[in-house]
N, C-alpha and C positions, 0 to 999 in steps of 0.2 A: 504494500500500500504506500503511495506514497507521503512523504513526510512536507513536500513544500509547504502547504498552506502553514504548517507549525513554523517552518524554517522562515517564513516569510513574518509569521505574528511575532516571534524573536526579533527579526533583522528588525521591525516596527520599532517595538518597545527598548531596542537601544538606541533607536534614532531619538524619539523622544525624552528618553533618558540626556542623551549627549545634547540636549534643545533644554534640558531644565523645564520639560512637562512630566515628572515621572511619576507625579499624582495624577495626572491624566489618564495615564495608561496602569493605574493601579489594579483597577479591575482584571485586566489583561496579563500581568505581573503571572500571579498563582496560576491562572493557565501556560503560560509558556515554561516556568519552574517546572511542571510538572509532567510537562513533557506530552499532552494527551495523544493519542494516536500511536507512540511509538513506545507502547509498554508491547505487554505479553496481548498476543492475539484475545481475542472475545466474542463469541456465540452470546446474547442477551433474549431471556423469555420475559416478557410483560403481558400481564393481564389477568384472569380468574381461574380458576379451579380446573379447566377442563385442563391448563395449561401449567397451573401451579404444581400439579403431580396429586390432588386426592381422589384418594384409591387404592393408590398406590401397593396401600398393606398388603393387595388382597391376588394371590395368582388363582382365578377363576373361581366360583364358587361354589358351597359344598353346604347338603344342610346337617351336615355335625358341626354342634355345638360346643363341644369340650374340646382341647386339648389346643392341635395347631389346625385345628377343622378340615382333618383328612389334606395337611399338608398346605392349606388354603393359605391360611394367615401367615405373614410374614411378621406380626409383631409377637408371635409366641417364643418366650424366653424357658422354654422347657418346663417352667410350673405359675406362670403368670404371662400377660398381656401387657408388654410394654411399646407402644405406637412409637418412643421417639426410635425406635430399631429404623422406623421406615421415615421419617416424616423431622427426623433430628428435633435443633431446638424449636422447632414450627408445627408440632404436635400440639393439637386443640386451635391453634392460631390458620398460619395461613398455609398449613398441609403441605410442603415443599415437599412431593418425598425423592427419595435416591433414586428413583426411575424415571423420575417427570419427565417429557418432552427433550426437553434439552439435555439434561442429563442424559439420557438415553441415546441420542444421537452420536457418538463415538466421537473419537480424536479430528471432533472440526475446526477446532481451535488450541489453543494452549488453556484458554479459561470457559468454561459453560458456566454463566451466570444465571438464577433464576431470581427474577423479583416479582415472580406473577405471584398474587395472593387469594386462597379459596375465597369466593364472596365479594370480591371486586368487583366495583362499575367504575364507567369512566371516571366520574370525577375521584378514583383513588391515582387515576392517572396522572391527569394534569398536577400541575406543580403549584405548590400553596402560593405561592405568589400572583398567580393566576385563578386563585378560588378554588384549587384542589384541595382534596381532603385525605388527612392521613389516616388509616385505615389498620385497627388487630396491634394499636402500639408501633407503627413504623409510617415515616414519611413517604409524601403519595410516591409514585413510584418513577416520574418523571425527575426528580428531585435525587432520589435515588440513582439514575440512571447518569446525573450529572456525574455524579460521583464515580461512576465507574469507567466516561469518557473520558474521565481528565487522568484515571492510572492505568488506563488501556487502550489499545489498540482496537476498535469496536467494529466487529465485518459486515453485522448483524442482527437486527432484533427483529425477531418475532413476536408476532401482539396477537392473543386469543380475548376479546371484548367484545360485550353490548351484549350477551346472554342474558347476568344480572340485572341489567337494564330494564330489559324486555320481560323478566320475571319471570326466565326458565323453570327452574325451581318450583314456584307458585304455580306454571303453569300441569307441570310434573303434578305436582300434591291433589293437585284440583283434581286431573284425570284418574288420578288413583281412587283420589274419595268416591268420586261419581260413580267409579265402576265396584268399591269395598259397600260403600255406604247407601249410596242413592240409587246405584241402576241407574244410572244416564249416565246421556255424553257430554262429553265437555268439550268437543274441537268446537262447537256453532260457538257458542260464547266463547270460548276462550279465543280465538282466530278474530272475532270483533273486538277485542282487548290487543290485536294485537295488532292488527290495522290502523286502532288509536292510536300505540306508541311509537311505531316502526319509525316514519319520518323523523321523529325527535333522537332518537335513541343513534340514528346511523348519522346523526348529526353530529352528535357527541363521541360517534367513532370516530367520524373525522377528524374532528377535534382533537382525541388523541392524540391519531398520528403527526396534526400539526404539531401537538406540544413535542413530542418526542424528536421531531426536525430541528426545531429548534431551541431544544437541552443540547443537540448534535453540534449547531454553527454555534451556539456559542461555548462550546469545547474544542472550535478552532477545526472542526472537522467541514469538508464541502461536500456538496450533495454524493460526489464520485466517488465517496471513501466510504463508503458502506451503505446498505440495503436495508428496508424495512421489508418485512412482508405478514401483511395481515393474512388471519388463518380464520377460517369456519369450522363448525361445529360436526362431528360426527354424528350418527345416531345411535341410542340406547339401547332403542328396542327396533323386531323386525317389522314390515309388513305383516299382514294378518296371516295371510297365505304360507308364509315363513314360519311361523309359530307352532311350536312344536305341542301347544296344550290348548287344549281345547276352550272354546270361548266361556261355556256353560261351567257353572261347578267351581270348587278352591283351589285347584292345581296351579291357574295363573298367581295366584296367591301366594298359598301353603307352600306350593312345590317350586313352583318359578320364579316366584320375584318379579311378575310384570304384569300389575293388578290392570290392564286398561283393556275396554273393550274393542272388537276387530277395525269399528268404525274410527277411534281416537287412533289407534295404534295406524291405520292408515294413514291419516291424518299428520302426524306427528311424523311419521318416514318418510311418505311422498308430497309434502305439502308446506308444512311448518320448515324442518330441519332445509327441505333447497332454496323456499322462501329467503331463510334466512342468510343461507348462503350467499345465493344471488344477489341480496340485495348489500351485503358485506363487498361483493366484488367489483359493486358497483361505486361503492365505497373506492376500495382500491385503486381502481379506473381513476376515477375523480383525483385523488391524489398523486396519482402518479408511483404506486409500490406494487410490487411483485403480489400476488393471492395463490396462497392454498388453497383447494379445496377439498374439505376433510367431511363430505359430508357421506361418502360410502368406504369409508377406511374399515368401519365394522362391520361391513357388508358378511351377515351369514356369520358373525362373532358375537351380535348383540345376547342380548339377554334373552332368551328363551327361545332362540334361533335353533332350526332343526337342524341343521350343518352343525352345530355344537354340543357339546353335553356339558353337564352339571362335573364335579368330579365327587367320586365314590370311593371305597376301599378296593375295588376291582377296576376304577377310571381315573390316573394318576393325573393330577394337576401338568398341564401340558399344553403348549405355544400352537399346538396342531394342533389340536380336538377341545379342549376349554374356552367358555365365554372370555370377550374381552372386554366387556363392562359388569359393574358391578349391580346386583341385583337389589330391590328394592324388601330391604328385613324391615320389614312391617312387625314385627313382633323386637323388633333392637336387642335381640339377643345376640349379635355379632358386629362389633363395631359399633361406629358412628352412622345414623343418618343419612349425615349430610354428604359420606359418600356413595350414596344408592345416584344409579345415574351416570356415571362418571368411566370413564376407560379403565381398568385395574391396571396391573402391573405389568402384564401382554399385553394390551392397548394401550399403556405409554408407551413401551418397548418399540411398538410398530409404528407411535407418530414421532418417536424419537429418530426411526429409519426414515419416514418422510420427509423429515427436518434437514437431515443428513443429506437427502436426495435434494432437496428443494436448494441445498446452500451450494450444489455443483454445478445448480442450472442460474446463472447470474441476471439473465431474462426471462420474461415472458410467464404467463401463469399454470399452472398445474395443478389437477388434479391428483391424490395420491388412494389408491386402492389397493386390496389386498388379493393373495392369491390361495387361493381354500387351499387348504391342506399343509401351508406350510406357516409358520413363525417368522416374527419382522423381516428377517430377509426377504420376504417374500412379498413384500411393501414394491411399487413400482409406481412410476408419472405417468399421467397423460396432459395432453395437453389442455389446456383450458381454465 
C-alpha cells in the first residue's frame, strides 16, 4: 500500500513547523507520529451480531442438555459452562467470539480486528462527535476505528448493519409467538412494519459508511488505500418446502428450533432476507463500496433444513452434515437467547471463507454461496 499521502502529511507538518505555524498543524502532529497506514496490515469487522461472532459457542445443534450437548457447546469446561472459552472478555456484552467473521477468514492480514458488537445499530457506529452512541460500555465504533487507522495499516473493513434497525430480532420473536402462541402469521404485518422503516434505516446505513470514510481521510488515508465492503444478511431458516418437520404438531418447536409457520418461513427466505439485501446493495451502489451478498450462504444449513441434521450420539457435530445456525431454545435450557438466529460456529467459519474470498476480488460485487456437502472451503463467488 502505498505510504505517500502519510509521506506527504509529514513533508506538511514540517513545513509549517519551519513557518512557526506548529499549533496549526497540531491536530495533524499525533497522526503523522504515529505513522497511520504503515503499521502491521489490518482486516477491520464493524457492525452487529450476525458479524460480531454470536453463536459462536455452538458447532450445530443437539437436544442434550447436560454435559458438552453431544459435543455441541464449545463453552463446556468439562464440569461447568464457561462462555468466555468462546466469546473472551465480550461474554454477556458484545459476543466477539474466536470464530467470528473475521477471525475466521485466515492469514489476510497481519491483524483481524473485530469491533462489530451483538445488538448494534447504526448510531453505535457513527462517532460521538457526530451524535453516535457508545454502546455495552465501549465507544461507538467509528471512534474506535480511528484508533486503529492511526497504529495500522487498514486494507479493509467490513460493515454487517441496519438488521437492529429494522428490528430483526422483534421481527424473529413476533413470528415465533404467532406460530407458539396465537396460530397466525406474522409476514402481513410485520413486512408493513417494515416498509415503514426501510427508507430510514438504509439511510443510516449510508450514513455509516460515510462516517467510516471519513474516520479513514482523517487518519491521512485516501480513498485508494483500502476498501469498505458492506455485507447482507444470510438466512436462519429454510423455505417451507426445505423443512425437514412438518408444519402441524411441536416438532418445529420441541424438536427443531424453528417455531414459524410455512407461510412466514417463506416469507422470511424469499422475500424479507433478498429485500433486505437488495436494498443494502443499493446502498453500496450509492456509495461507491464493494457488496456481499450473504443472503444464501446457509443455503440447505439453516435450521431445520432437510440437507442437514441435528447432531446425536450416533451424528457427530460436523462442517458437512450439521446446521449452520443456531436454533431457537425456546425453553433456554442451552445458552443464551439472544443467540437463536444467528450463524454458529460452521456458519462463521464459512462467512469467514467468504470474507477471505471477497478480500482477493479488489472489484466489483459478489455473491458468496455454499457447496452441500462440504465445510467452509467449500464457500465460493458469484458475481453480483
Amino acid at each position: 500500500m502505498s505510504s505517500t499521502p502519510h509521506r506527504a502529511l509529514r513533508a506538511l507538518l514540517a513545513l509549517c513547523t519551519a513557518a512557526g505555524l506548529a499549533s496549526v498543524a497540531a491536530p495533524s502532529a499525533h497522526a503523522a507520529a504515529s505513522s497511520p497506514g504503515t503499521g502491521p496490515t489490518a482486516v477491520v469487522a464493524m457492525g452487529d451480531s450476525y458479524i460480531s461472532g454470536e453463536a459462536g459457542r455452538w458447532l450445530g445443534n443437539s437436544l442434550t442438555n447436560s454435559g458438552n450437548r453431544t459435543g455441541t457447546d464449545r463453552a463446556w469446561t468439562g464440569s461447568g459452562y464457561d462462555p468466555s472459552r468462546v466469546y473472551g472478555a465480550t461474554a454477556g456484552g458484545c459476543h466477539r467470539s474466536d470464530v467470528s467473521e473475521v477471525q475466521s477468514a485466515g492469514p489476510i492480514a497481519s491483524s483481524l480486528i473485530n469491533l462489530a458488537c451483538s445488538g448494534a445499530t447504526t448510531k453505535n457506529v457513527v462517532r460521538a462527535s457526530q451524535g453516535g452512541q457508545a454502546y455495552k460500555g465501549e465507544a461507538p465504533q467509528a471512534d474506535q476505528l480511528a484508533a486503529v487507522a492511526a497504529s495500522h495499516d487498514v486494507e479493509l473493513i467490513t460493515l454487517s448493519i441496519g438488521g437492529n434497525d429494522l428490528g430483526f430480532a422483534d421481527i424473529i420473536a413476533t413470528c415465533a409467538k404467532d406460530y407458539i402462541v396465537w396460530y397466525s402469521y406474522c409476514h402481513d404485518d410485520q413486512q408493513a412494519e417494515v416498509d415503514a422503516k426501510i427508507d430510514g434505516v438504509m439511510a443510516d446505513v449510508g450514513r455509516s459508511v460515510d462516517e467510516i470514510r471519513a474516520v479513514m481521510t482523517g487518519a491521512g488515508y485516501s480513498s485508494s488505500d483500502y476498501r469498505i465492503v458492506l455485507q447482507s444478511y444470510p438466512s436462519p431458516i429454510p423455505r417451507s418446502s426445505e423443512n425437514r418437520y412438518a408444519e402441524s404438531g411441536w416438532t418445529r418447536t420441541n424438536t427443531g428450533g424453528c417455531p414459524f409457520w410455512n407461510a412466514d418461513s417463506d416469507w422470511a427466505r424469499d422475500s424479507l432476507v433478498p429485500q433486505l439485501a437488495n436494498r443494502l446493495k443499493g446502498v453500496a451502489t450509492a456509495k461507491g463500496v464493494q457488496f456481499m451478498d450473504l443472503r444464501d450462504a446457509l443455503q440447505g444449513r439453516e435450521v431445520c433444513a432437510k440437507a442437514s441434521k441435528q447432531v446425536t450420539s450416533t451424528v457427530p457435530a460436523s462442517a458437512t452434515t450439521s446446521e449452520w445456525a443456531r436454533w431457537i431454545d425456546s425453553q433456554s435450557t442451552q445458552g443464551l437467547v439472544q443467540e437463536s438466529m444467528h450463524p454458529n460456529a460452521y456458519g462463521q467459519q464459512a462467512l469467514g471463507r467468504c470474507l477471505a474470498l471477497v478480500h482477493a476480488r479488489p472489484t466489483g460485487n459478489h455473491s458468496c454461496k455454499n457447496t452441500a456437502g462440504s465445510g467452509a472451503s467449500g464457500m465460493y463467488l458469484t458475481a453480483g
